[in-house]
C-alpha positions in Angstrom: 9.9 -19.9 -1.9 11.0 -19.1 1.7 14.9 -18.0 0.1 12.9 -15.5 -1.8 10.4 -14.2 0.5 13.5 -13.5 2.7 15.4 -11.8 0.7 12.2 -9.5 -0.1 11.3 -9.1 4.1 15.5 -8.2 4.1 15.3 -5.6 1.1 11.9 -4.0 3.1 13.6 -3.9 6.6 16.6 -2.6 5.4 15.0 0.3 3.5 12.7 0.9 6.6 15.7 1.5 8.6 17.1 4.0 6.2 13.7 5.7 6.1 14.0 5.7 9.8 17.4 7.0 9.9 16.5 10.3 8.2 16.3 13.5 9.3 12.6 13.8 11.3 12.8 17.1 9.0 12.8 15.3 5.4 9.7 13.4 6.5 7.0 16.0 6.8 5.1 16.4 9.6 1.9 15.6 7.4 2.5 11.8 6.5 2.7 8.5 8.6 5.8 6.2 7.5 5.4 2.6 8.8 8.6 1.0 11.5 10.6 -1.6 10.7 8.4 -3.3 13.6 5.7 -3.1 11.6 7.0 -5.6 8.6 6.0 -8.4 10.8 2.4 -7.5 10.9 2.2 -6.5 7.5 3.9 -9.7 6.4 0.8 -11.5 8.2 -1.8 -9.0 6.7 -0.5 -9.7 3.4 -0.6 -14.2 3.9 -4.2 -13.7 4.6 -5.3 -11.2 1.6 -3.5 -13.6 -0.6 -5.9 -16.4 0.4 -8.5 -14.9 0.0 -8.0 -12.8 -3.0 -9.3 -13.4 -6.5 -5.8 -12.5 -8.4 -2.3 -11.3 -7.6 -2.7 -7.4 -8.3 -2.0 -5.4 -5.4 -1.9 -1.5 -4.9 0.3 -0.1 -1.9 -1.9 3.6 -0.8 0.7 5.9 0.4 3.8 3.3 -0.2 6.1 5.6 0.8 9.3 3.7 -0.3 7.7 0.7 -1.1 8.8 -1.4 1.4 5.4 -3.4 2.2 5.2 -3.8 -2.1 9.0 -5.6 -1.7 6.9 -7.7 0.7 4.3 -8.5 -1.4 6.4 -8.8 -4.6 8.2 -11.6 -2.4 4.9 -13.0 -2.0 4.4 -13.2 -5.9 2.1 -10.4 -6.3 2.2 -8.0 -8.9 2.9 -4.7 -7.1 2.2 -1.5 -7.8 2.1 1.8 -5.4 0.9 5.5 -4.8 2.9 8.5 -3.2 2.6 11.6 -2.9 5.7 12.7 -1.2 8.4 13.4 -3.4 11.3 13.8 -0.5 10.5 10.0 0.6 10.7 8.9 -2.9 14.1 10.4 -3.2 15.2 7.0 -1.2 12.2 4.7 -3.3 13.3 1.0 -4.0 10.9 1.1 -7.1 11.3 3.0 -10.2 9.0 6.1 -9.6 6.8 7.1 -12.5 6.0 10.7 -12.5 3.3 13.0 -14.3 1.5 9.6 -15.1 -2.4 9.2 -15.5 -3.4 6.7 -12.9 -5.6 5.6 -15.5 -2.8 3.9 -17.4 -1.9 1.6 -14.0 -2.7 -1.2 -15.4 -1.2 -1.3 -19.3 2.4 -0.6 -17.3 4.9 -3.5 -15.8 4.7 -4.3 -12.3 7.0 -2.4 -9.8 6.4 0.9 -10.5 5.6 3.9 -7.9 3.5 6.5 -9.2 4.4 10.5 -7.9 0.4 11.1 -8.0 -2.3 11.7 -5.5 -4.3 8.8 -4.2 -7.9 11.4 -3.8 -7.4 11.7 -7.5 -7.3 8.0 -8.6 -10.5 7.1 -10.8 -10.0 3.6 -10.7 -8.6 0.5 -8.6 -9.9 -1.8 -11.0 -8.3 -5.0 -11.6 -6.4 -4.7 -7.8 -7.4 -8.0 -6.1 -5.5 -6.1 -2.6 -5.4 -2.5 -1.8 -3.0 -1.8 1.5 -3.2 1.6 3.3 -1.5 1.9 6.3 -3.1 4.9 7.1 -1.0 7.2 5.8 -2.6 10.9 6.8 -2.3 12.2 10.0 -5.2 14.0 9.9 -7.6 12.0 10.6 -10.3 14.0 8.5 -7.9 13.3 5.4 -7.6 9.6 6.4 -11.8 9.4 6.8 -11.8 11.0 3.6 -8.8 8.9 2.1 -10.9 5.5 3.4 -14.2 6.4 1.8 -12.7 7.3 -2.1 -11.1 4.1 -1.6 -14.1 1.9 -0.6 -16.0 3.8 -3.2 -13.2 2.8 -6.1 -13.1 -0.9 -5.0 -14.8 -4.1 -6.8 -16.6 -6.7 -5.1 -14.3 -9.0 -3.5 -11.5 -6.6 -3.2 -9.2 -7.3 -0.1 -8.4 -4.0 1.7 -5.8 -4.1 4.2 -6.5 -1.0 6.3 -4.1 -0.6 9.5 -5.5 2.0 11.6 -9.0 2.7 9.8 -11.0 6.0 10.8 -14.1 5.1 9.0 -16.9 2.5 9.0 -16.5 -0.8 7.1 -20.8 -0.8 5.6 -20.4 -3.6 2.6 -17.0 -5.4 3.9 -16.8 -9.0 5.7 -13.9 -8.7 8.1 -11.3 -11.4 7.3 -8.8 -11.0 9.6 -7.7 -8.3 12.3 -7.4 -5.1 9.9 -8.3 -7.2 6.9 -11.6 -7.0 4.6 -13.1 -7.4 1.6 -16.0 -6.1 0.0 -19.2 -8.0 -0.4 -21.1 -5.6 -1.4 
């Protein structure tokens, strides 16, 4: 199991550094994309969901190239992500679904990246983990981002949420940056 969760954490870093390698330009100025530095932590974040997480569906928020969903794959999780910025996906290590309802998430295959706004999803139903590593710079976006998510959320749901903005009424922290919902 180690072999392959390498080989995942190798497969994330090295599409981290070519995200990090591109022009500043291609990246928007309106996004936050994750450093390599930051596999380490999310790694941990992602041990700790897993254990205490009813199920194996997890749902990167702003996956950019889905590096952190490599991660989790490596960690046996079905993985599944949401982006909104088509000039990072150009350099996606996931097949990117576009023009998809977010409704049909969970009659698809695992490994897919949906081209779709994460304020418009309906439903995280059937996700176990949601990750967001705060992916708006704005931080009215993010509050904004934080609360539609909550609101989405069963009971029980582990949210990983680097960087929060909002309040965390009806979670149980778990970990540093790690909840789930109670109520």
């Amino acid at each position: 199991m180690t072999e392959v969760v390498d080989a995942y954490a190798t497969l994330a870093y090295k599409a981290t550094i070519k995200l990090a390698s591109l022009n500043p330009k291609s990246q928007g100025k309106q996004y936050h994309h994750n450093t390599p530095c930051e596999l380490g932590r999310a790694i941990d974040e992602l041990n700790v969901a897993k254990k205490h997480a009813v199920g194996n569906r997890f749902i990167d928020i702003g996956c950019g190239i889905g590096n952190v969903m490599a991660l989790a794959e490596g960690l046996g999780m079905e993985v599944f992500g949401i982006e909104i910025d088509k000039r990072t996906l150009r350099y996606a290590i996931y097949p990117v679904v576009k023009n998809s309802y977010l409704s049909t998430l969970f009659e698809l295959q695992s490994g897919l990246i949906f081209l779709n706004d994460a304020l418009k999803l309906t439903s995280l139903k059937g996700f176990s983990i949601v990750y967001s590593f705060s992916p708006f710079l704005d931080p009215e976006l993010e509050v904004a981002l934080e609360r539609h998510l909550k609101s989405l959320m069963g009971v029980g749901t582990v949210y990983i949420c680097n960087f929060r903005q909002d309040d965390m009424d009806g979670f149980k922290e778990i970990d540093k940056d790690v909840w789930r919902k109670e109520k």
